[in-house]
C-alpha positions as CSV (number, residue, x, y, z in Angstrom):
1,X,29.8,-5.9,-4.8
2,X,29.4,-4.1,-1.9
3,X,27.2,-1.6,-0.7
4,X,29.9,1.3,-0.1
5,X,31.5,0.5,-4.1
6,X,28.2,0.4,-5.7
7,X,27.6,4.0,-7.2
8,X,23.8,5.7,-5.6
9,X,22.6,5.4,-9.4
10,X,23.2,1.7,-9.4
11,X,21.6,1.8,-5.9
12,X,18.5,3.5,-6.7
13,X,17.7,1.7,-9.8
14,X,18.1,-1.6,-7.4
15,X,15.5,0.0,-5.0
16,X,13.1,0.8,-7.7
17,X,13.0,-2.7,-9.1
18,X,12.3,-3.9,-5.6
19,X,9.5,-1.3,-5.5
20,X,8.0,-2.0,-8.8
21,X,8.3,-6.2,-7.6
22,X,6.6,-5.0,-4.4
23,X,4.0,-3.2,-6.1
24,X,3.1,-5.9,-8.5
25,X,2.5,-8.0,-5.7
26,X,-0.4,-6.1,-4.0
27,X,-3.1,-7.9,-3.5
28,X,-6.5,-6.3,-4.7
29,X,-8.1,-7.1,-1.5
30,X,-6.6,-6.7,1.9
31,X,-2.9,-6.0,1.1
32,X,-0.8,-7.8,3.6
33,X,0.5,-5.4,6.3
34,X,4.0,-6.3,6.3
35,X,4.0,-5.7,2.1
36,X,3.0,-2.8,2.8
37,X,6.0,-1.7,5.7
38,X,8.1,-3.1,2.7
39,X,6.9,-0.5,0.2
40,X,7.1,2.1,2.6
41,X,10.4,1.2,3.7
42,X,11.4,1.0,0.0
43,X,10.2,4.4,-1.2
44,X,11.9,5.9,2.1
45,X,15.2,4.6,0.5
46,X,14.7,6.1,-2.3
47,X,13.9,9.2,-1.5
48,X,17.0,9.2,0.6
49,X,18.8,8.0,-2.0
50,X,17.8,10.3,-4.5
51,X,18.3,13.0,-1.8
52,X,22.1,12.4,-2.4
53,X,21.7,13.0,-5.7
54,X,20.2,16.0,-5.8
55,X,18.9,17.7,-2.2
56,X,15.4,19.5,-2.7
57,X,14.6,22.6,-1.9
58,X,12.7,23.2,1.1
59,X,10.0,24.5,-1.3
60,X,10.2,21.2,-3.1
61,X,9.8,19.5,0.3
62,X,6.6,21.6,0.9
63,X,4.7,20.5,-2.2
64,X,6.2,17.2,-1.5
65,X,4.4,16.9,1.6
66,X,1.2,19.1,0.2
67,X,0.8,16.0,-2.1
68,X,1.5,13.2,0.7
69,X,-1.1,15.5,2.6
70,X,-3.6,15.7,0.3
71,X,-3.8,12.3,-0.6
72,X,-3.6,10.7,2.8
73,X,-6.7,13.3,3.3
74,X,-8.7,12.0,0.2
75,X,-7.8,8.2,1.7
76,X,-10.2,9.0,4.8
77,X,-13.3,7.1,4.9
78,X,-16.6,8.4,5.8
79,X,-17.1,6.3,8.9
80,X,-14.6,5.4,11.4
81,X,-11.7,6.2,10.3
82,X,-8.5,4.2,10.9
83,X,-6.1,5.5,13.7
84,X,-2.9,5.1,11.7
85,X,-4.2,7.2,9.1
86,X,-4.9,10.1,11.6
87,X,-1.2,9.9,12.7
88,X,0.0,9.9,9.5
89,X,-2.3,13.2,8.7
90,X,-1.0,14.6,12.0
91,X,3.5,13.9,11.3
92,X,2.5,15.2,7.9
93,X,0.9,18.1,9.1
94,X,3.4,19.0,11.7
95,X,5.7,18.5,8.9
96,X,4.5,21.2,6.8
97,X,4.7,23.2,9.4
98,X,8.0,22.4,10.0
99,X,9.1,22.7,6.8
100,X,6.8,26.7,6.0
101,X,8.7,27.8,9.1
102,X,11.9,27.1,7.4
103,X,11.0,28.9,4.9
104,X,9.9,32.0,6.3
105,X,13.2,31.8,8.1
């Protein structure tokens, strides 16, 4: 079956039992980096996925990214922290920003 005759239900619940299998397959030490890319890529399908289903609200899209926030912020470590982690704060913080202007709009 194709991609384009599949219906997006069928489709998502494909993309979540590749991201529970990915998941499950995190090491407890030093997870691979290109597992990782795969669960990121994964959950980025989804969410577009699910967007079809049902768009969010920009304010849904602001807590959204509050959370993502937040959590990327508790992930810092005391010492050194990891470059790719302050990028990530950064988009996401430009993102919010984004995303409050479009609401005061």
């Amino acid at each position: 079956m194709s991609e384009g005759t599949r219906s997006i239900q069928e489709q998502i619940a494909e993309v979540q039992r590749h991201l529970s299998e990915a998941r499950a397959r995190i090491p407890k030490h030093t997870p691979p980096p290109a597992l990782m890319v795969e669960i990121d890529e994964l959950e980025e399908e989804l969410e577009r996925l699910e967007a079809l289903v049902r768009p969010k609200t920009v304010a849904e899209q602001i807590a959204e990214v509050q959370q993502q926030l937040s959590e990327a912020r508790a992930r810092i470590p005391k010492h050194t922290p990891p470059p790719a982690l302050m990028v990530e704060i950064d988009e996401l913080e430009e993102e919010l920003e984004r995303l409050q202007s479009l609401k005061d709009a």
